[in-house]
C-alpha positions as CSV (number, residue, x, y, z in Angstrom):
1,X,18.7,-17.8,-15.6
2,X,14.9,-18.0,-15.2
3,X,13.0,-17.3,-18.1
4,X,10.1,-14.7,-17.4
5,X,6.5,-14.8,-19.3
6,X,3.6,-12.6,-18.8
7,X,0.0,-14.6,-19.2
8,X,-2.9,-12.6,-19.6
9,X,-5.6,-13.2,-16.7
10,X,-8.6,-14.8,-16.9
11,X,-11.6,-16.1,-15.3
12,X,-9.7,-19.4,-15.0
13,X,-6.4,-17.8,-14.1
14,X,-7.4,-15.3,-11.5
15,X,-8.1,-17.6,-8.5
16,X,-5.0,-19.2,-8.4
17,X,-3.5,-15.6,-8.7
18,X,-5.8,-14.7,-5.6
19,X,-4.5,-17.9,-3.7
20,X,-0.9,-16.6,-4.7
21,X,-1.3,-13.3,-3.1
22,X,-3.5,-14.5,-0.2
23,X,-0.7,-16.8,0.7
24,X,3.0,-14.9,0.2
25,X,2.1,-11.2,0.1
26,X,0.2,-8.7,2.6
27,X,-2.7,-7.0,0.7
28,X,-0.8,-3.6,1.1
29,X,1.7,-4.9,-1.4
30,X,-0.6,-5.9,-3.9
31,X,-3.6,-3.8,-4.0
32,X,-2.1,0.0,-4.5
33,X,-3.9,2.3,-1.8
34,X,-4.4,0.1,0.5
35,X,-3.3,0.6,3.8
36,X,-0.8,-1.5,5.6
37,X,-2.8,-4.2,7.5
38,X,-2.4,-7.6,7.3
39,X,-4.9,-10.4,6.6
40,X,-7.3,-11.0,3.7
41,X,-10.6,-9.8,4.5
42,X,-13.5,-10.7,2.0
43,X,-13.7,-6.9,0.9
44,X,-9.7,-7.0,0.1
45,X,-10.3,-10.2,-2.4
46,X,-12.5,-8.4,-3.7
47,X,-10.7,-5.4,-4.2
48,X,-7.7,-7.7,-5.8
49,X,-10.0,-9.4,-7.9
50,X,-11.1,-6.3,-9.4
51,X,-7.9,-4.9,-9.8
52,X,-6.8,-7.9,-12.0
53,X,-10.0,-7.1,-14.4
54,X,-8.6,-3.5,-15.0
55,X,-11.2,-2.1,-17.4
56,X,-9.5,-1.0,-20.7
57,X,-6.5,-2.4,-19.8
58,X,-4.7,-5.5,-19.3
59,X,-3.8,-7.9,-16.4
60,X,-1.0,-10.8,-16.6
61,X,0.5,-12.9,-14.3
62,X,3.8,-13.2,-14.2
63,X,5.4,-16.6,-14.3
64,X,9.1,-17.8,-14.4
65,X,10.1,-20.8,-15.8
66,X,6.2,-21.5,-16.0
67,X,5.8,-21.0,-12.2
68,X,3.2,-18.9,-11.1
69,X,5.3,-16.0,-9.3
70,X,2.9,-12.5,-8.9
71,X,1.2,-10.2,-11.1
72,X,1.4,-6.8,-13.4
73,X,-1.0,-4.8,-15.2
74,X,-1.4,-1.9,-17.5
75,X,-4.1,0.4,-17.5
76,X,-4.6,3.7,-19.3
77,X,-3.0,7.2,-17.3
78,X,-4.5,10.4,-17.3
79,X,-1.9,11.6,-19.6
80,X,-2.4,11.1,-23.2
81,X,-0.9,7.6,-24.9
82,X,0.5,7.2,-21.3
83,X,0.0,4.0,-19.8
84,X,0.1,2.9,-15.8
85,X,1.9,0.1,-15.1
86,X,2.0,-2.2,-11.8
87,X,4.6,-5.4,-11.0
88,X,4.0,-7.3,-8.0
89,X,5.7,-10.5,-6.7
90,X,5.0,-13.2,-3.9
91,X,7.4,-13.1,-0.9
92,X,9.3,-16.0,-2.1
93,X,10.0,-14.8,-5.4
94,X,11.8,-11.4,-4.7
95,X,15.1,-10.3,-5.5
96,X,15.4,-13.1,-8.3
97,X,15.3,-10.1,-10.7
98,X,11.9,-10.8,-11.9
99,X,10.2,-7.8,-11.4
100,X,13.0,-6.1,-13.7
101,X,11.9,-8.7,-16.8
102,X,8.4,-8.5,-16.2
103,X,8.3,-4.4,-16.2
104,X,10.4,-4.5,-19.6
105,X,7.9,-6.9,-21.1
106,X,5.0,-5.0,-19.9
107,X,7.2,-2.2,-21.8
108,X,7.1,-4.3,-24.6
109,X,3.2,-4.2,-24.2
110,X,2.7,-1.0,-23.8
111,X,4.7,-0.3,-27.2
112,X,2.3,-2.3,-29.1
113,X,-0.5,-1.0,-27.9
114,X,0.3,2.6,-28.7
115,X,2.2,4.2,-25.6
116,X,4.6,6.5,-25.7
117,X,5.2,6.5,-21.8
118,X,4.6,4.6,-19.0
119,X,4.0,5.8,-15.3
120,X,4.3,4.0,-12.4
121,X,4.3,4.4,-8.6
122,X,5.5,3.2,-5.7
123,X,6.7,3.8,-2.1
124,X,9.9,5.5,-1.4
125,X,10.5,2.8,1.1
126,X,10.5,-0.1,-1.8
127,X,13.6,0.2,-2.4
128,X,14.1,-3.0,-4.6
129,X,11.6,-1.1,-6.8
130,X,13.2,2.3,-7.0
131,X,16.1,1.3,-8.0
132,X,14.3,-1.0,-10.8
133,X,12.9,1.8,-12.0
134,X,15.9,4.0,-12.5
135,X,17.8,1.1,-14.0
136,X,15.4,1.2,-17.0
137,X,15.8,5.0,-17.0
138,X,12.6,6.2,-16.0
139,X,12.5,9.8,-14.4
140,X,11.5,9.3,-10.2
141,X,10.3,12.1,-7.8
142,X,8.9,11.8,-4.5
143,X,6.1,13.0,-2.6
144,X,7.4,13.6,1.3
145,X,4.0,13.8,2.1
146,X,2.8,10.9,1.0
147,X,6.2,8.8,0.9
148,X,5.2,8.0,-2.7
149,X,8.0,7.7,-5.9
150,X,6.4,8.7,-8.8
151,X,8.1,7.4,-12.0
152,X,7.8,8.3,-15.6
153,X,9.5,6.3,-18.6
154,X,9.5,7.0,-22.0
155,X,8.5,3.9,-24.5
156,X,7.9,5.7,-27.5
157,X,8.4,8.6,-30.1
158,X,7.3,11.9,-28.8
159,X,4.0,13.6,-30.7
């Protein structure tokens, strides 16, 4: 079994995260919002980039067994002492069951840093993270217009 860190992201860190994601993922499946297209335009490293410096949050890569394998973040939600949360993983490191242990150790990040829940979406399509999702008990709805899953797990005591 692969042991599963989370590093935080930083100015050193970040490119080879970039080179990561320009070279085993499509920018759709990294970069939320972004529409399916493939290739790595300057504007989409730039988006990427960006999205690993969340302001008031936190970025991490994820790394198993000290391999560089994707990245998750936490930023804050709308919702008071809500948290959003975002796993992704290069091509070659899916269905290994890291996604699963890096979303319960941004879970563990979240707790510490005050949340009580965590929201997090995805497409209804991604299956691999749908399921994830409702394994760690979170509460899933769709959006058939959009072909979103919206997700909502409790990390903490209620107010």
């Amino acid at each position: 079994m692969s042991t599963v860190t989370l590093q935080p992201v930083d100015e050193h860190l970040l490119p080879r995260l970039l080179e990561l994601a320009v070279e085993d993922t499509d920018p759709h499946e990294v970069i939320p919002g972004e529409p399916e297209a493939h290739g790595w335009t300057t504007e989409r490293r730039a988006a990427f980039e960006d999205l690993h410096r969340p302001e008031g949050g936190a970025a991490y890569a994820v790394l198993a067994d000290d391999r560089l394998v994707g990245g998750a973040r936490i930023t804050p939600a709308e919702a008071p002492r809500a948290v959003e949360a975002y796993v992704w993983l290069a091509r070659s490191a899916r269905g290994k069951g890291y996604s699963t242990h890096a979303f319960c150790l941004l879970i563990d990040e979240a707790r510490a840093h005050g949340a009580h829940a965590i929201v997090a979406e995805t497409q209804v399509s991604n299956t691999p993270a749908v399921c994830m999702l409702r394994s760690l008990g979170a509460m899933l709805w769709e959006d058939p217009g959009t072909g979103s899953a919206h997700a909502t797990l409790r990390v903490g005591e209620s107010d």
